[in-house]
Backbone as CSV, one residue per row, in Angstrom:
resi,resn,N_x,N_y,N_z,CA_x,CA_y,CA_z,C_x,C_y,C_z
1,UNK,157.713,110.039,120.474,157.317,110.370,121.825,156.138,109.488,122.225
2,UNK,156.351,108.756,123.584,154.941,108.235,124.051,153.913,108.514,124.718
3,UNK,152.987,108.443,124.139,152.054,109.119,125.272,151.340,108.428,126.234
4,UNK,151.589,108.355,127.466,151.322,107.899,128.402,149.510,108.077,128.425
5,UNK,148.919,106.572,129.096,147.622,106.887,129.495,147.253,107.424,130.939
6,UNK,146.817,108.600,131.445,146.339,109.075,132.532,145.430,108.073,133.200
7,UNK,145.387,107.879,134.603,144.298,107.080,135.371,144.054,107.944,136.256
8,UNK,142.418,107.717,136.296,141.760,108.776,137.121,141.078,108.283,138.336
9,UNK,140.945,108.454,139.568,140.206,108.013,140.767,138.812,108.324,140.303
10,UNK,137.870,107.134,140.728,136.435,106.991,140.667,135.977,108.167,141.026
11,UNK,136.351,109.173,142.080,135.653,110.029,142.814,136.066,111.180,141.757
12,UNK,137.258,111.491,140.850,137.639,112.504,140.406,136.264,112.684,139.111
13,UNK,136.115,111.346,138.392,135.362,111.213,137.375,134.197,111.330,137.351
14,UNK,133.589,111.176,138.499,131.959,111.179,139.246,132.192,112.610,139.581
15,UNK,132.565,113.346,140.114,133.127,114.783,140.075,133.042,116.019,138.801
16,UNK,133.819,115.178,138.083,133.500,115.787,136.379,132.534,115.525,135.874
17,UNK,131.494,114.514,135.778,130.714,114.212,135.211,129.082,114.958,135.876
18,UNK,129.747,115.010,137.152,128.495,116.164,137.901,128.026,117.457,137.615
19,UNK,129.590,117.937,137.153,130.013,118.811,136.381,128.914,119.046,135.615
20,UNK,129.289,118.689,134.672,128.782,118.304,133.666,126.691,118.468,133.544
21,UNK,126.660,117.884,134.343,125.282,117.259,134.664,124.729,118.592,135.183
22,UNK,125.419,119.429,135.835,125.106,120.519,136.537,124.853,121.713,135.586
23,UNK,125.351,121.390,134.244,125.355,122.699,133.098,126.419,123.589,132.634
24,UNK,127.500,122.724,133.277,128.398,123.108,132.576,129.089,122.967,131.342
25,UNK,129.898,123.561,130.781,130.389,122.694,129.216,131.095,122.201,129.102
26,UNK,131.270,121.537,128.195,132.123,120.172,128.353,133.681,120.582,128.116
27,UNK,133.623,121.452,127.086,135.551,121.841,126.379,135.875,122.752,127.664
28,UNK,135.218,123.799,128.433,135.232,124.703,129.846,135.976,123.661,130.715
29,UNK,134.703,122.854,131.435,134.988,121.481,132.578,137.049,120.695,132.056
30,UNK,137.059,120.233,130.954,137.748,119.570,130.375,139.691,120.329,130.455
31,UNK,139.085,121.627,130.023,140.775,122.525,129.828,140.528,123.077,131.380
32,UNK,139.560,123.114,132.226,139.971,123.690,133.595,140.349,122.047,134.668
33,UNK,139.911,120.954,134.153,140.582,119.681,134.908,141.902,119.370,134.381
34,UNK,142.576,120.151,133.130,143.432,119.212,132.216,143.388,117.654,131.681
35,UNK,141.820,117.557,131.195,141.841,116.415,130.270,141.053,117.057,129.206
36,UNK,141.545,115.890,127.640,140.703,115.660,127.150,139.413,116.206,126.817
37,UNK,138.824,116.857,125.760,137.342,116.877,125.808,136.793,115.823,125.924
38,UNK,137.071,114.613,124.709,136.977,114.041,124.500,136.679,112.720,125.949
39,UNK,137.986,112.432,126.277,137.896,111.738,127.803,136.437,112.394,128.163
40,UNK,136.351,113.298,128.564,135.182,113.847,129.422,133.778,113.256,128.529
41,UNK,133.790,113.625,127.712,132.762,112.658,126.829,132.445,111.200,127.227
42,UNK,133.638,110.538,126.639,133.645,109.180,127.372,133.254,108.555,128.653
43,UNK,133.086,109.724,130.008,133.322,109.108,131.242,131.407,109.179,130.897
44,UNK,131.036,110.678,130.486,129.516,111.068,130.701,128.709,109.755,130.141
45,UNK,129.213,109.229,128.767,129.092,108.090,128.309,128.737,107.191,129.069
46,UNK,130.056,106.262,129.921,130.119,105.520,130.629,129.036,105.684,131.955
47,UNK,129.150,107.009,131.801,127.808,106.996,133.772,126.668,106.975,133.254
48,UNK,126.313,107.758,131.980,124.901,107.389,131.808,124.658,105.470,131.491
49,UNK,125.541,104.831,130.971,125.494,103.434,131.520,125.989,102.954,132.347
50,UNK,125.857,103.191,133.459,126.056,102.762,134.688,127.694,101.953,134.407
51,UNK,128.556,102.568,133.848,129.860,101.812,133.978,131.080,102.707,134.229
52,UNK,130.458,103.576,134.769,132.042,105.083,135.055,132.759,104.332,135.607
53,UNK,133.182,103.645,136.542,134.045,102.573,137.322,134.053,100.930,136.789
54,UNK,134.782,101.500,135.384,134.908,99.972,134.865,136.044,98.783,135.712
55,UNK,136.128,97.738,135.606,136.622,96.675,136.535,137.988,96.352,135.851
56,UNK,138.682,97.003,137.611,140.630,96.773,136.705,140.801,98.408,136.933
57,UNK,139.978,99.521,137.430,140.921,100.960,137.208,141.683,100.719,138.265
58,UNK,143.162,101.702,137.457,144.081,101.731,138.424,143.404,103.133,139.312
59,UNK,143.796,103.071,140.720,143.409,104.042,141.327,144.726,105.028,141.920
60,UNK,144.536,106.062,141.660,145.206,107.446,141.011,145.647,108.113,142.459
61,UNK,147.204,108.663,142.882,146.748,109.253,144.318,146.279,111.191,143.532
62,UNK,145.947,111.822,144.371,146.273,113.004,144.337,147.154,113.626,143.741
63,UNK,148.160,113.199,144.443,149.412,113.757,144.096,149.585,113.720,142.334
64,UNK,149.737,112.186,141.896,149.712,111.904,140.131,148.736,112.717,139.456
65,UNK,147.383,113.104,140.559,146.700,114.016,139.729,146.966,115.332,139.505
66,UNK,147.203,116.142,140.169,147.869,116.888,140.404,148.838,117.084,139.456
67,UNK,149.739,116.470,139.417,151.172,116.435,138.484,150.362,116.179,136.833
68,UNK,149.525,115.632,136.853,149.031,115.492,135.242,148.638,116.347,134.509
69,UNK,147.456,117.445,135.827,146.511,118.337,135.748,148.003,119.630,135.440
70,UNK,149.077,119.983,136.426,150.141,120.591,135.770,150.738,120.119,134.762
71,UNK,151.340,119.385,134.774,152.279,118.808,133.173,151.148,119.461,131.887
72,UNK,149.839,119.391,131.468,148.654,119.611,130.988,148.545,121.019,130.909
73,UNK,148.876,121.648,131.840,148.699,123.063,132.148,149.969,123.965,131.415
74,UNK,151.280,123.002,132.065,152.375,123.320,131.624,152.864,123.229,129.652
75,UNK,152.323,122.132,129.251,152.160,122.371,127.879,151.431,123.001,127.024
76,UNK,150.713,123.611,127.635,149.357,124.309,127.255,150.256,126.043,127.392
77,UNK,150.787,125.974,128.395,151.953,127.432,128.569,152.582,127.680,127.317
78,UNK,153.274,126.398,127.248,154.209,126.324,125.881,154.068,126.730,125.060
79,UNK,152.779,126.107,124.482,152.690,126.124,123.302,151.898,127.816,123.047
80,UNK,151.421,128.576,124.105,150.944,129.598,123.934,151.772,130.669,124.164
81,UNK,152.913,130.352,124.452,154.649,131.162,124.238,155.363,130.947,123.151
82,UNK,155.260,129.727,122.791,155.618,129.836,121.000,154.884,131.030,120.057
83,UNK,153.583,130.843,120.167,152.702,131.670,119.448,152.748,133.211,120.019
84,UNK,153.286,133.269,120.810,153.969,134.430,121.475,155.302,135.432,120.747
85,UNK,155.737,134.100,120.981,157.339,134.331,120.137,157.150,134.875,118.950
86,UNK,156.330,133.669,117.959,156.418,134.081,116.466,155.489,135.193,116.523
87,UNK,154.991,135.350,116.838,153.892,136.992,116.147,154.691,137.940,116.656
88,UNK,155.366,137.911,117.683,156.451,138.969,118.028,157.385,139.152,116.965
89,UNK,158.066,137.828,116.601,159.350,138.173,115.457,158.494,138.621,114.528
90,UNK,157.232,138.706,113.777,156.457,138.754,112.676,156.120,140.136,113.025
91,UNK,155.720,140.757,113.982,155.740,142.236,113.940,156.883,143.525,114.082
92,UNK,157.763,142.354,114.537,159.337,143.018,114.536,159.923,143.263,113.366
93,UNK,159.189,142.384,112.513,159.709,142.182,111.336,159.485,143.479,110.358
94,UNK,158.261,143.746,110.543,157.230,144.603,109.776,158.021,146.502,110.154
95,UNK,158.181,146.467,111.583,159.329,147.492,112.176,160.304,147.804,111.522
96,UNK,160.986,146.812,111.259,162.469,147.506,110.757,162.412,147.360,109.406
């Protein structure tokens, strides 16, 4: 499977990183944008050296954000319905 790299608009990242700056936490900010902790690290990185808008970003509409921030959301469903599933069969189990 490939994993595609996300591109983010200048304004989305200056946004998060305000976030951020404002006192919020970073893994909070990160699973409520659907990225990365990590990413989010990186951008705070990049602004405290003046390089959050490195040269060459692709610029992102809405819409792709949007769809990332779901797809993100949507696997995050998944995988917390699997873990759903099995502790269900695992106490069903214990039942009969």
């Amino acid at each position: 499977m490939k994993i595609s790299r996300s591109a983010y608009t200048a304004e989305f990242k200056e946004l998060a990183v305000k976030r951020i700056q404002a006192g919020a936490s970073i893994p909070a900010t990160a699973n409520e944008l659907g990225i990365n902790d990590q990413t989010l690290r990186n951008w705070l990185k990049a602004a405290a050296g003046g390089t959050l808008n490195g040269a060459g970003s692709k610029l992102v509409t809405a819409e792709e954000m949007e769809l990332s921030r779901l797809r993100a959301e949507n696997a995050k469903l998944k995988r917390e319905n699997e873990i759903i599933k099995k502790a269900a069969a695992y106490f069903a189990k214990d039942v009969l």
